[in-house]
C-alpha positions as CSV (number, residue, x, y, z in Angstrom):
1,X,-59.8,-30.2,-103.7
2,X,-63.3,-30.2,-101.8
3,X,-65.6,-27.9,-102.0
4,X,-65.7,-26.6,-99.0
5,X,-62.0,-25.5,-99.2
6,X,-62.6,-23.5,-102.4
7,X,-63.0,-19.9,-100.7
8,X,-59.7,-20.2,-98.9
9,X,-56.0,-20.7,-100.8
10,X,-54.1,-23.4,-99.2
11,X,-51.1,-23.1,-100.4
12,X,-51.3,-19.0,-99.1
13,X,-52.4,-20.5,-95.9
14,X,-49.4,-22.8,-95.3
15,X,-46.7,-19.8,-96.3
16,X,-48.9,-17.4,-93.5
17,X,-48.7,-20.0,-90.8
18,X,-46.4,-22.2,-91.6
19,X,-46.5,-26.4,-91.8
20,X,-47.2,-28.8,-91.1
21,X,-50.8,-26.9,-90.3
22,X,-54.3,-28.8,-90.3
23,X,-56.5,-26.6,-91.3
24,X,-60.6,-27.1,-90.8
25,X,-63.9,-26.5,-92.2
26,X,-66.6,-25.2,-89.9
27,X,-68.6,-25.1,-92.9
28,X,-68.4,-29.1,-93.5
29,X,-69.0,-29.5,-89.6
30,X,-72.0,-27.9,-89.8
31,X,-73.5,-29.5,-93.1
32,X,-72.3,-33.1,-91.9
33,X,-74.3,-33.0,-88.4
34,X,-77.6,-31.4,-90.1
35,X,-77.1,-34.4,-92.1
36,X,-77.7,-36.4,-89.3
37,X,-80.2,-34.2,-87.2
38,X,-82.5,-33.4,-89.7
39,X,-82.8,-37.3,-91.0
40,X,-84.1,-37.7,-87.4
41,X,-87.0,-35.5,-87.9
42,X,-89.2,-35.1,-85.0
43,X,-88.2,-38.3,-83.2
44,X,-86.6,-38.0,-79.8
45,X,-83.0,-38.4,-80.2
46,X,-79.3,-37.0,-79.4
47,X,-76.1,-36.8,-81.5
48,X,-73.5,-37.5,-79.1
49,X,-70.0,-36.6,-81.0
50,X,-67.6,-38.9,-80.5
51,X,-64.8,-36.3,-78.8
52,X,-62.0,-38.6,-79.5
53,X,-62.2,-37.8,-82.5
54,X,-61.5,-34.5,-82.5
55,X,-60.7,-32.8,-79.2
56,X,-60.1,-29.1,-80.4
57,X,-62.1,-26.7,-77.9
58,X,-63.0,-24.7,-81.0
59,X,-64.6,-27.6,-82.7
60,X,-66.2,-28.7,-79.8
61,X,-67.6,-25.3,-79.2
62,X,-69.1,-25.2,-82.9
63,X,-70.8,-28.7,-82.5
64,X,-72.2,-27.9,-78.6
65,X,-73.9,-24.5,-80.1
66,X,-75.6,-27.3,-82.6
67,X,-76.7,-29.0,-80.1
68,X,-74.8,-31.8,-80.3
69,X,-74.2,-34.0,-76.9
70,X,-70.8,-35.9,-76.3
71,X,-69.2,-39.1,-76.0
72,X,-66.3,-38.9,-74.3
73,X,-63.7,-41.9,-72.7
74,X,-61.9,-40.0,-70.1
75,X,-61.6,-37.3,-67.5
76,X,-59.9,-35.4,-69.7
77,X,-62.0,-35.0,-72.2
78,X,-64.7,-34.7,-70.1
79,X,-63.1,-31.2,-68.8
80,X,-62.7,-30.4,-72.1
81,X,-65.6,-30.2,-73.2
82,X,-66.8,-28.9,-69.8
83,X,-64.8,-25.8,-70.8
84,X,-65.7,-25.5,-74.3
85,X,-69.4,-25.3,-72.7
86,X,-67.8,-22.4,-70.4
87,X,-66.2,-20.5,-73.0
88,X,-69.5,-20.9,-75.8
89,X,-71.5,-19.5,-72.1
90,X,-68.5,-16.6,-71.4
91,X,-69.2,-15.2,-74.6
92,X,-72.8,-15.8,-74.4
93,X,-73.3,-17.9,-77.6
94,X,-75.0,-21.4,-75.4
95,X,-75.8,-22.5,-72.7
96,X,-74.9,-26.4,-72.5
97,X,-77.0,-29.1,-70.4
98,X,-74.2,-31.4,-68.8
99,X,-77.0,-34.3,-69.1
100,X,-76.0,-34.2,-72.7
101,X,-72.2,-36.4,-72.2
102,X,-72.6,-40.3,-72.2
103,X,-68.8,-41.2,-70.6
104,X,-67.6,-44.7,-72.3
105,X,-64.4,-46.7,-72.1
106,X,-63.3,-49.6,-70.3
107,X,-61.0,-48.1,-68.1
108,X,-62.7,-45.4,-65.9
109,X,-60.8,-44.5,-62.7
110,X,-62.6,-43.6,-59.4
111,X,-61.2,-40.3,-59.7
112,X,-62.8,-40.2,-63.4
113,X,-65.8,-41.3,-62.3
114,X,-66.2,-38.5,-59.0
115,X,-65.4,-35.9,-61.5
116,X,-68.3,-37.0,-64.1
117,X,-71.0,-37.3,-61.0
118,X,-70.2,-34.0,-59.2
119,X,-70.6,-32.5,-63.4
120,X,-73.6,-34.0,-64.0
121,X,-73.6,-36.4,-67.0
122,X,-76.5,-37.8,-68.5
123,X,-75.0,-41.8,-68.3
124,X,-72.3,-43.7,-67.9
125,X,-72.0,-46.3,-70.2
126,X,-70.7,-49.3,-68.2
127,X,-68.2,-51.7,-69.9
128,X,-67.3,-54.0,-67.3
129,X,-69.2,-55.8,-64.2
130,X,-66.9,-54.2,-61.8
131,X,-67.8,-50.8,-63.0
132,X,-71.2,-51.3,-61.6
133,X,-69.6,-51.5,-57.7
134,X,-67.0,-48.4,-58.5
135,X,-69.4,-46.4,-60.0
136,X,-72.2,-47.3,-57.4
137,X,-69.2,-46.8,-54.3
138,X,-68.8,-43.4,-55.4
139,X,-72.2,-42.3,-56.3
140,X,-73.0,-43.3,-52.4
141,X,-70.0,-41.6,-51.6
142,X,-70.9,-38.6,-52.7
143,X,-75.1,-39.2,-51.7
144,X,-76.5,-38.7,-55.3
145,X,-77.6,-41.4,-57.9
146,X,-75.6,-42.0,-61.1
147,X,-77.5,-43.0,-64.3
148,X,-76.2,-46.1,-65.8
149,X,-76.6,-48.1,-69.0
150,X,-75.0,-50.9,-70.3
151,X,-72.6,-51.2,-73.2
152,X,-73.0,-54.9,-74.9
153,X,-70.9,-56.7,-77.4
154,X,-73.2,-58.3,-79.9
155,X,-70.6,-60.4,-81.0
156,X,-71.5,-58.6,-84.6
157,X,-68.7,-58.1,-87.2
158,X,-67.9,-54.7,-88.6
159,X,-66.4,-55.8,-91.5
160,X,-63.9,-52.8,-91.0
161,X,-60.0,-53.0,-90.1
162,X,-59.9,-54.9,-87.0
163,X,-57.6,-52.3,-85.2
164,X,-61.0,-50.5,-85.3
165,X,-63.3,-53.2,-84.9
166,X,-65.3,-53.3,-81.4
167,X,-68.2,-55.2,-81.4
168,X,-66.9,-59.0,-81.5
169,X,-66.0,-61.0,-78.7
170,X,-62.3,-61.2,-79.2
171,X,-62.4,-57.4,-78.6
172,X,-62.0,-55.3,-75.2
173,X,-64.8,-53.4,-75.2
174,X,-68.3,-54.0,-73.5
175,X,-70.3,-56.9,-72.1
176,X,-71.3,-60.3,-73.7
177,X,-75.0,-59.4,-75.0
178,X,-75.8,-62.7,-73.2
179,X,-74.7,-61.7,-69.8
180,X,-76.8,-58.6,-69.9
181,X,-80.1,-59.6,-68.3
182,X,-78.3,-60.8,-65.1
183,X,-75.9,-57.5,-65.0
184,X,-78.7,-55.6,-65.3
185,X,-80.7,-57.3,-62.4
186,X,-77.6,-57.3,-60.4
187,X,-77.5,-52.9,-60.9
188,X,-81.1,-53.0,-60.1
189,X,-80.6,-54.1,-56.6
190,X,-77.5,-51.4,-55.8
191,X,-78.2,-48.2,-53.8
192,X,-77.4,-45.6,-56.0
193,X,-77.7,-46.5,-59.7
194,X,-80.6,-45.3,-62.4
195,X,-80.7,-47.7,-65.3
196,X,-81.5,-45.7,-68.1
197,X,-80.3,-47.1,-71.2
198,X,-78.6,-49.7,-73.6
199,X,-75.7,-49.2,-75.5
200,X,-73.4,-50.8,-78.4
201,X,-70.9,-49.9,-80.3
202,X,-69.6,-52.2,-83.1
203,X,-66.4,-50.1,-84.9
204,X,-65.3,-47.2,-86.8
205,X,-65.2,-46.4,-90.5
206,X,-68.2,-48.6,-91.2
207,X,-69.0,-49.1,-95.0
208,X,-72.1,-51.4,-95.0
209,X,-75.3,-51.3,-93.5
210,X,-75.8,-54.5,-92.5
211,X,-73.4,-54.9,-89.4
212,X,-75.7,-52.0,-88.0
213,X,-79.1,-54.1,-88.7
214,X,-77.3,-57.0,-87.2
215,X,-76.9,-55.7,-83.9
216,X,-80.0,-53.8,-83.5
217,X,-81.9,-57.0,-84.2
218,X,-80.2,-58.3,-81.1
219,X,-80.0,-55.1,-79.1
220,X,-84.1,-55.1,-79.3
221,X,-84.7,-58.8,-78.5
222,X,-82.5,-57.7,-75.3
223,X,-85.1,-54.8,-74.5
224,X,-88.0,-57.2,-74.7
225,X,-86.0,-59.7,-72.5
226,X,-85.3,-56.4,-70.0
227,X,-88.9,-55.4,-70.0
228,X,-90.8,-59.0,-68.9
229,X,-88.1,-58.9,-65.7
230,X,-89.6,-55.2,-65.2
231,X,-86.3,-53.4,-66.3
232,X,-87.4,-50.5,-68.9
233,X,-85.2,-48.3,-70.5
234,X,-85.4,-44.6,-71.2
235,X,-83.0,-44.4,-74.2
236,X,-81.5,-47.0,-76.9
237,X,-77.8,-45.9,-78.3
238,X,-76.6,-47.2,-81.3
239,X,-73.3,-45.6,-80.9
240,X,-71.6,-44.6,-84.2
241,X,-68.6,-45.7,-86.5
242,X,-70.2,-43.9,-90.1
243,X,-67.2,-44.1,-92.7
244,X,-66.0,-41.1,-95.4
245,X,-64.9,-41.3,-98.6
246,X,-60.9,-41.4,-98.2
247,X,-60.7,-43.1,-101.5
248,X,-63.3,-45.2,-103.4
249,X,-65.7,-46.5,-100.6
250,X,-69.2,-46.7,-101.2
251,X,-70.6,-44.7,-98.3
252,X,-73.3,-45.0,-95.9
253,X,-76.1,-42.2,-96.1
254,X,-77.0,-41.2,-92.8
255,X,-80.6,-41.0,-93.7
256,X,-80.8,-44.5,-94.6
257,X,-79.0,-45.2,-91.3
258,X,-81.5,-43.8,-89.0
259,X,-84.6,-44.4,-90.9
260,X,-83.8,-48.0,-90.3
261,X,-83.2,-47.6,-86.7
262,X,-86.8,-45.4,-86.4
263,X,-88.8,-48.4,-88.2
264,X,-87.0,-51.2,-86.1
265,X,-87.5,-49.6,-82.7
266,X,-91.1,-48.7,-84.2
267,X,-92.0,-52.2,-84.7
268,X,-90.6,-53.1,-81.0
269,X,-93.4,-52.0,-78.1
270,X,-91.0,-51.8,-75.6
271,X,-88.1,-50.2,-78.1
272,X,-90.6,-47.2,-79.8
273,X,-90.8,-44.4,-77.6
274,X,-87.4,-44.6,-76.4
275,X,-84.8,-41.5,-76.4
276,X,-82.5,-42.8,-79.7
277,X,-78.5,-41.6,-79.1
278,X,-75.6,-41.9,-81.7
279,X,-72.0,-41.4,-81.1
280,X,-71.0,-40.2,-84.4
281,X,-67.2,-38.6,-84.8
282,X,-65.3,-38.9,-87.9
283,X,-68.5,-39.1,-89.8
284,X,-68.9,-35.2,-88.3
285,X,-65.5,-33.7,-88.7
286,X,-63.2,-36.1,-90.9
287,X,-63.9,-34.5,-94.3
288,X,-63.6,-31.2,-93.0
289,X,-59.7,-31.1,-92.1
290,X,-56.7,-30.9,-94.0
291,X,-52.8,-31.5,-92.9
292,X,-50.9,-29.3,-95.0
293,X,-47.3,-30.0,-95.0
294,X,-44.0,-28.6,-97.1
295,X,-41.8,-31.1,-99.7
296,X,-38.4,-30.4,-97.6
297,X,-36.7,-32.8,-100.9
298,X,-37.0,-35.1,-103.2
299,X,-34.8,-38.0,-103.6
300,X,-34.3,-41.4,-106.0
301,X,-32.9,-44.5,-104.4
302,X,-32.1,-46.9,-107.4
303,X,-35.3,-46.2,-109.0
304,X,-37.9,-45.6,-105.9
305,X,-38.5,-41.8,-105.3
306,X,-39.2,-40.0,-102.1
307,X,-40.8,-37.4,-101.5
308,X,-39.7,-35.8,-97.8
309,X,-42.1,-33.5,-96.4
310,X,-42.0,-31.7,-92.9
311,X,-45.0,-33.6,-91.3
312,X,-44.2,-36.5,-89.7
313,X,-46.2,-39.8,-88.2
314,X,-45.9,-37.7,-84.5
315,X,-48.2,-35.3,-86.9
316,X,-50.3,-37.7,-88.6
317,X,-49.5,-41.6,-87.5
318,X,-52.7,-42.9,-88.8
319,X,-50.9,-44.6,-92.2
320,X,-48.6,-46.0,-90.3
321,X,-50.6,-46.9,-87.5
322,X,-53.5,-48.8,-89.0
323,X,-52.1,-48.8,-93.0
324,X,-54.8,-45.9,-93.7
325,X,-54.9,-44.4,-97.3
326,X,-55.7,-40.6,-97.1
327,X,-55.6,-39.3,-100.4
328,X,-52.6,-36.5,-100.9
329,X,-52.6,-33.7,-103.4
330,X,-50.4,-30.8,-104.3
331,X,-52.1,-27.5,-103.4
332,X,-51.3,-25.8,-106.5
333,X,-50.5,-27.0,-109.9
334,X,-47.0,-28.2,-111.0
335,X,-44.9,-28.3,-114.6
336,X,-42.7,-31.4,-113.2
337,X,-43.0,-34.9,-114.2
338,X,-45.1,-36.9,-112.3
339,X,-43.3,-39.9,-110.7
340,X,-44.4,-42.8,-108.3
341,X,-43.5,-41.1,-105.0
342,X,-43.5,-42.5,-101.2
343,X,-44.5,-38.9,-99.5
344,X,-42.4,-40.1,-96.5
345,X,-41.6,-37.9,-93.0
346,X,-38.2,-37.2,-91.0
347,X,-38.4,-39.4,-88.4
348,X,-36.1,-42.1,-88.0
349,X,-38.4,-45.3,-88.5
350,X,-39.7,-47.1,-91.7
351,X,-43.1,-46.6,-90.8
352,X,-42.9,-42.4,-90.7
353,X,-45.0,-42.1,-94.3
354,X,-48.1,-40.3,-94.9
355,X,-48.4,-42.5,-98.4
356,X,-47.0,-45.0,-100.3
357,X,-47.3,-45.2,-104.4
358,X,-48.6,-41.6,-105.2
359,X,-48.4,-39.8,-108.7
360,X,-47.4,-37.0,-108.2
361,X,-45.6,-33.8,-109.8
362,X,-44.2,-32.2,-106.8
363,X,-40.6,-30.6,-106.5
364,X,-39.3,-28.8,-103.2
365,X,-40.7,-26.5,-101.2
366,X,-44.5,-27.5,-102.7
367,X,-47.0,-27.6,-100.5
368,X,-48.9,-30.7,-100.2
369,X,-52.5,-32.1,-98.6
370,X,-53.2,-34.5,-96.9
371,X,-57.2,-35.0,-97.6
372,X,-59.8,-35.9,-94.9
373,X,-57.6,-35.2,-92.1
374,X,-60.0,-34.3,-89.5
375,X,-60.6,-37.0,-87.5
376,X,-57.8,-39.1,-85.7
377,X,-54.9,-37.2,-87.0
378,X,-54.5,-33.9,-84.6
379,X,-56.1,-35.8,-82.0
380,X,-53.5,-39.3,-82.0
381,X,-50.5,-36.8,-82.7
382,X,-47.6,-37.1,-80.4
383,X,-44.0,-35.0,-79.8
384,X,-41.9,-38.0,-81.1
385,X,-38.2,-36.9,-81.9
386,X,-39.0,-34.3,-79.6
387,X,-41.1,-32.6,-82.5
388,X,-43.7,-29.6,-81.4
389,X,-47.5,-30.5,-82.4
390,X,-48.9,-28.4,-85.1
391,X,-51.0,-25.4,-85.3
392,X,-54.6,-25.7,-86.5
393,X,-56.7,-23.3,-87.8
394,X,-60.3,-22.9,-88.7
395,X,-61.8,-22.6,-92.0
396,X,-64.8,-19.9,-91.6
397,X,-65.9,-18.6,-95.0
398,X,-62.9,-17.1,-96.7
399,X,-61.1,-16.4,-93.2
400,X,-58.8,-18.9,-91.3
401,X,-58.4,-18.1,-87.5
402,X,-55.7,-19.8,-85.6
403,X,-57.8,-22.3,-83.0
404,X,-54.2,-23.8,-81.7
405,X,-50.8,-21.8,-81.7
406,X,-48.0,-24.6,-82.9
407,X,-46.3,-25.9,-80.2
408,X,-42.6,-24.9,-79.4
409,X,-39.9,-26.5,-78.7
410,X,-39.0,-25.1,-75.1
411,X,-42.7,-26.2,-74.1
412,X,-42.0,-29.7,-74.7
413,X,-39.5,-29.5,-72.1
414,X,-41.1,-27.1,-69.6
415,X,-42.3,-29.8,-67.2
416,X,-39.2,-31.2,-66.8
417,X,-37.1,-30.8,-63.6
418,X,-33.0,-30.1,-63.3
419,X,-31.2,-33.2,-61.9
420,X,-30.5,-32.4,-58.4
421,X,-28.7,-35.8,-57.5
């Protein structure tokens, strides 16, 4: 079990609220964005948390009062952390500068966009030439200037699952690094843009250093190509993707990370006074959650066993989604035999399976664990088979506090209207 999670009995936790229940660490928040601010040091930078990730008001509250910025990729998420800045303000804990949200994604409605100029964000991180016009239409629209930089594809391989992989040409996101110079002098010329920065982001759950060196060797040629046509930047973002440990991968350390970034920019005239911004998310929050869930029975089908538990893929649909492994564990120790068990949900498709192949000694009503569940689990969870989304509480010493009531059934259908035809 990690250490983090030693004050606190799981398996008490699951019979007082219930499961399926993902239950999180503010503890290993805290620890795993120090991690990354402090190898900065002194130098000018901003951890932008990659909301996506991990959406929960609560948690977004606890990394805004670190002083964490965000990266967000929709209107939605732009409100919310817009009122986890109001709450953390209401209860007089921080005060949260607006300038501190980058707003990415490739598909950014006008109505998006109006909302993130009339809040105030730092930058918009472009993805496509025809943000340029709908960004610069509505900026003049509304009379004020928006800041702009420009998300480029390197063309750099993440070596990661492709599903998650972002930064080669076959993918959606961003600009081809060689169309750059002329996008840029194209935004130069429109009424109501700042350029400000350059941005890249190459994928998530990154293992190896080397994809990151990759693209920062052509992210800084591109500043010295910006700065003889007299385009100079104010910031450089590097954007994020750091893996955890969900089974044996060799791991990153964040200080190795940045202290590369720090002596490449420093060799690069034009590159070493710049703002540095990262976009970090499951790096920040994945080891600190857990998806608790309840053995509902065991069964044997000629041999294979099954383990059903009450969590589902609407709960946690990374497995099935991108064939994730996310280690499982019972939650308090067991006297049955262990046996090669699929830990499988109740949904009616194939795929509904938090693992595949697990030794386990388990027998009903255990309470299992679904390790490093903090990242893309809560957040991707859906009400498929009309199931109600699960309660989530935070870890805070040896306390839990309930940071979202489980959903009921009756809400899942509250929106609905009577047929009147």
């Amino acid at each position: 079990m990690p250490l983090y999670l030693e004050k606190i009995e799981l398996n008490a936790l699951a019979k007082q609220y219930g499961t399926p229940l993902y239950a999180y660490s503010k503890l290993s928040i805290v620890e795993a964005f120090k991690s990354f601010d402090e190898a900065f040091g002194t130098r000018a930078h901003t951890i932008c948390y990659a909301t996506k990730a991990n959406s929960n008001l609560a948690i977004l509250q606890i990394l805004l009062e670190l002083g964490a910025g965000f990266d967000i990729v929709s209107g939605g998420e732009l409100q919310r952390v817009l009122e986890a800045a109001k709450r953390s303000a209401h209860q007089g804990r921080h005060i949260f500068n607006p300038k501190k949200i980058i707003f990415s994604g490739v598909g950014k409605t006008y109505a998006e966009i109006k909302l993130a100029l009339q809040a105030g964000i730092g930058c918009f991180n472009i993805e496509a030439f025809a943000e340029i016009d709908m960004i610069n239409s509505m900026a003049a629209e509304l009379d004020i200037r928006a800041p702009i930089s420009l998300r480029v594809n390197p063309n750099v391989d993440a070596k990661t699952h492709p599903y998650i992989s972002t930064g080669l040409k076959e993918n959606k996101f961003g600009v081809p690094i060689e169309e750059a110079l002329e996008i840029y002098q194209y935004a130069a010329t429109l009424s109501h843009l700042d350029i400000i920065g350059l941005d890249c982001h190459i994928g998530s759950q990154l293992t190896e250093i080397s994809p990151y060196n990759d693209a920062l060797d052509k992210l800084l040629d591109l500043i010295t190509i910006l700065a003889s046509a007299n385009i100079f930047l104010k910031h450089l973002d590097i954007g994020g993707g750091i893996g955890i440990r969900y089974n044996d991968e060799t791991l990153i350390d964040p200080k190795d990370w940045i202290d590369t970034i720090k002596s490449k920019m420093a060799q690069n005239q034009h590159a070493k006074n710049l703002e540095i911004i990262i976009e970090p998310g499951r790096a920040l929050v994945g080891d600190a959650g857990v998806l608790l869930t309840t053995v509902t029975l065991t069964k044997e089908n000629e041999g294979k066993y099954f383990a059903v538990v009450d969590a589902a893929m609407n709960d946690l649909i990374r497995p099935s989604l991108y064939d994730a492994w996310m280690r499982i564990v019972n939650t308090k120790p067991s006297n049955e035999i262990k046996r090669i068990y699929d830990v499988v949900g109740p949904i009616c498709e194939s795929t509904d399976f938090l693992g595949k192949n697990r030794e386990l000694a388990l027998k009903s009503e255990d309470v299992l664990a679904v390790l490093q569940a903090g990242a893309y689990s809560f957040s991707m969870s859906s009400n498929y088979n009309s199931r109600p989304r699960a309660c989530e509480v935070l870890i805070d010493e040896d306390k839990a506090y309930i940071i979202r009531e489980r959903e009921s059934v009756e809400s899942l259908f509250a929106l609905e209207k009577e047929l009147l035809v």
